[in-house]
C-alpha positions in Angstrom: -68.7 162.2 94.8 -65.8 161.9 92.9 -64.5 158.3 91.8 -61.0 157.1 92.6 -59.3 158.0 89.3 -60.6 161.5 89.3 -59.2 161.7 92.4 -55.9 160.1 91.3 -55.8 162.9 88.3 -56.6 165.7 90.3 -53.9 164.8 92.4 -51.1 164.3 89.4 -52.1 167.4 87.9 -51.7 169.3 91.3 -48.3 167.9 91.5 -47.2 169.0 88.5 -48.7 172.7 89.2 -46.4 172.4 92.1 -43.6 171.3 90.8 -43.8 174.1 88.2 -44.7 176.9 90.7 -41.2 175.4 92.6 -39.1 176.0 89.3 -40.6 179.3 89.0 -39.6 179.9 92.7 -36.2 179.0 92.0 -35.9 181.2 89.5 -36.9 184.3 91.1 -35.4 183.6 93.7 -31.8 183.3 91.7 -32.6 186.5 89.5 -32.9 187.9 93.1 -29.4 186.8 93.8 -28.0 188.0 90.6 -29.2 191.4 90.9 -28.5 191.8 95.0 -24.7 191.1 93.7 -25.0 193.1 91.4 -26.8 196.0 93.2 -23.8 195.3 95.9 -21.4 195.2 93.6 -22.2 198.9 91.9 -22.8 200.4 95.3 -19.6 199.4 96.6 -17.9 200.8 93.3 -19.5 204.2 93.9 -18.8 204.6 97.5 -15.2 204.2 97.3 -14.9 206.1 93.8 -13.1 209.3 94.7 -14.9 212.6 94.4 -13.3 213.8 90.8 -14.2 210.0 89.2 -18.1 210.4 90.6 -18.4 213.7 89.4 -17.2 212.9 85.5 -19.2 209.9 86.2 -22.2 211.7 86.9 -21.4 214.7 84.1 -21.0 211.4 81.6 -24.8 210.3 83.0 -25.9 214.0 82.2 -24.8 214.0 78.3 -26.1 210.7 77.8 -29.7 211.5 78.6 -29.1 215.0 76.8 -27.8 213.4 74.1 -31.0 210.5 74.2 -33.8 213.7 74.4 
């Protein structure tokens, strides 16, 4: 059986997993946030873009991978 103060230790060092597994939580969970705004944001851009601007927008996405090749 375990004594009191292994107990005691075991317990700390669970808390402090926890705590650290909770920051890492939070920021996921903001990253998340960022890019859903940001995925929002560029898909709202794109659907009210008139026809001429997407096209040249997508030509532009064209030469730049040619251009990477």
């Amino acid at each position: 059986m375990s004594t009191e103060k292994e107990l005691k230790k075991e317990i700390k060092d669970l808390k402090k997993m926890n705590e650290e597994k909770n920051l890492q939580i939070k920021f996921m969970e903001e990253r998340l946030e960022n890019w859903s705004e940001k995925n929002f944001s560029l898909r709202t851009g794109i659907l009210n873009m008139t026809v001429d601007k997407f096209i040249s927008m997508k030509n532009k996405i064209l030469e730049d991978v040619k251009s990477n090749a």
